[in-house]
N, C-alpha and C positions, 0 to 999 in steps of 0.2 A: 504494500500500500504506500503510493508516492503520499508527500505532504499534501498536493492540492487534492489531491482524493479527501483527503484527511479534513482541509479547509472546505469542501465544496457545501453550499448551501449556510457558510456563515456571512452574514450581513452585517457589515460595521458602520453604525450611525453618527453621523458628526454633529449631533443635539445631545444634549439632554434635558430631562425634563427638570423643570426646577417648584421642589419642592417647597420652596420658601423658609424660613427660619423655626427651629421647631421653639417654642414656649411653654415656659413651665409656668405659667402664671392662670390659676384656675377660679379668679374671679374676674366678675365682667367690669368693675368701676376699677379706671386705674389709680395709681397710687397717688395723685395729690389727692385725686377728694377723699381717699380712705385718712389722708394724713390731717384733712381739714376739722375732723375731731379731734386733734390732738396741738391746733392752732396755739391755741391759749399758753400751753407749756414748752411750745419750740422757740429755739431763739431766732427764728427767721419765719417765713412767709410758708403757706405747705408746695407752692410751686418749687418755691426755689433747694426744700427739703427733700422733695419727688426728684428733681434736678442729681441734687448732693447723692441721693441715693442711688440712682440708676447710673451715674456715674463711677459711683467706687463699686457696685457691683459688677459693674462691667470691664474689673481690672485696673481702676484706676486709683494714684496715690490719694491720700486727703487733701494733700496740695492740688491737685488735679481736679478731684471733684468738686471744690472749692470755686477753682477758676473759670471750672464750663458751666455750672450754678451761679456767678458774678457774686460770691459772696464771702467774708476773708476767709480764711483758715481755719483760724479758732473756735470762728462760727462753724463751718463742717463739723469741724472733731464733737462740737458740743452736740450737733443733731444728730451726727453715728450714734452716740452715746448715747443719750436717751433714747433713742429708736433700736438700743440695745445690742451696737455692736462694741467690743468689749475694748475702748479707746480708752490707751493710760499713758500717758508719758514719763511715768516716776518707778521707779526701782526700788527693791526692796527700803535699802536705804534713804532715799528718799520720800519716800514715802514715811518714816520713820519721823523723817527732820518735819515733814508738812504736818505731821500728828503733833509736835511738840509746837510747831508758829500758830494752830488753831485753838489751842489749850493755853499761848499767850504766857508762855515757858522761853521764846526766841522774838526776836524781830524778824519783820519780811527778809531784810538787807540778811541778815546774818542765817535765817532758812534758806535765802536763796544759794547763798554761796555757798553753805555748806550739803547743799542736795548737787549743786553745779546745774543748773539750769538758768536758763537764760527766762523774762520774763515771762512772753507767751506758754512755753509749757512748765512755769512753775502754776498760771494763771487757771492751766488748762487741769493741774494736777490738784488745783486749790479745789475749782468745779468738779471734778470726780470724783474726790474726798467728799463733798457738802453736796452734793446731788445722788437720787438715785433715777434710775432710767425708768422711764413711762411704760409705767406697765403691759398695756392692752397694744403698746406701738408696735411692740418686735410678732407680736402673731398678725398682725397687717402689712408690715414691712415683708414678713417671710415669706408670706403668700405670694407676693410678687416679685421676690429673689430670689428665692431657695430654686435648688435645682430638685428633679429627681434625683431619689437617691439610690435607686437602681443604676449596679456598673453595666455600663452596654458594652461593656467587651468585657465580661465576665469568663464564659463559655471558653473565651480565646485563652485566656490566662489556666496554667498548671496552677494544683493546689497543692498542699503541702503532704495531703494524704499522697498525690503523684507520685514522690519522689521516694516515696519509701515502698 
């Protein structure tokens, strides 16, 4: 049997179909108006939090998702957080000295220098000590972040029972 025997009756198409993007997002209101209950306790608008979020969800630094939402920095880290994703910029130690400046044990000047932070994330470390995250935000946010959590290439991967 030559090859084109072998070939004969295969048909190569130069399309493909295009499926579109798949989405794991299984309610029908996107995410600002789900964020629009929870207006009152963000430090920014729910547009520009829908913005922050679908930004860092999609790969992107805080610094980043900060700049495609037009909003600073501090401000992101502070909407992650409360929308419950787990933003901390202090270190064990640090965290230690920001316990002693809030008990009013140290001065700012002399917590800051002694955690080494520069002002915005000793600011941001002050806010995550003296805040907790919005409850009811992170099952609204999730719904329209989270991925499946089925591995789609499961099947393909050896498991550990394999090798033995």
């Amino acid at each position: 049997m030559t090859l084109s025997e072998i070939a004969a009756g295969i048909e190569v198409t130069t399309e493909q179909r295009d499926r579109g993007v798949a989405t794991a997002d299984g309610t029908d209101a996107p995410l600002r108006e789900r964020l629009v209950a929870f207006e009152n306790r963000l430090p920014c608008s729910p547009e520009h939090a829908a913005a922050v979020v679908e930004a860092y969800t999609g790969g992107a630094s805080v610094g980043r998702a900060a700049a495609v939402a037009t909003v600073p920095k501090t401000t992101a880290a502070k909407t992650l957080y409360l929308l419950g994703e787990p933003i901390d910029p202090l270190t064990p130690t640090a965290k230690r000295v920001l316990d002693d400046w809030l008990a009013g044990e140290l001065s700012r000047t002399d917590a800051r220098t002694l955690a080494g932070l520069g002002d915005d994330e000793f600011a941001l470390g002050a806010y995550v000590a003296t805040h907790e995250p919005i409850e009811d935000a992170g099952s609204a946010i999730a719904d329209a972040c989270s991925l499946d959590n089925e591995d789609p290439l499961s099947e393909a991967r050896s498991d550990l029972s394999d090798l033995i």
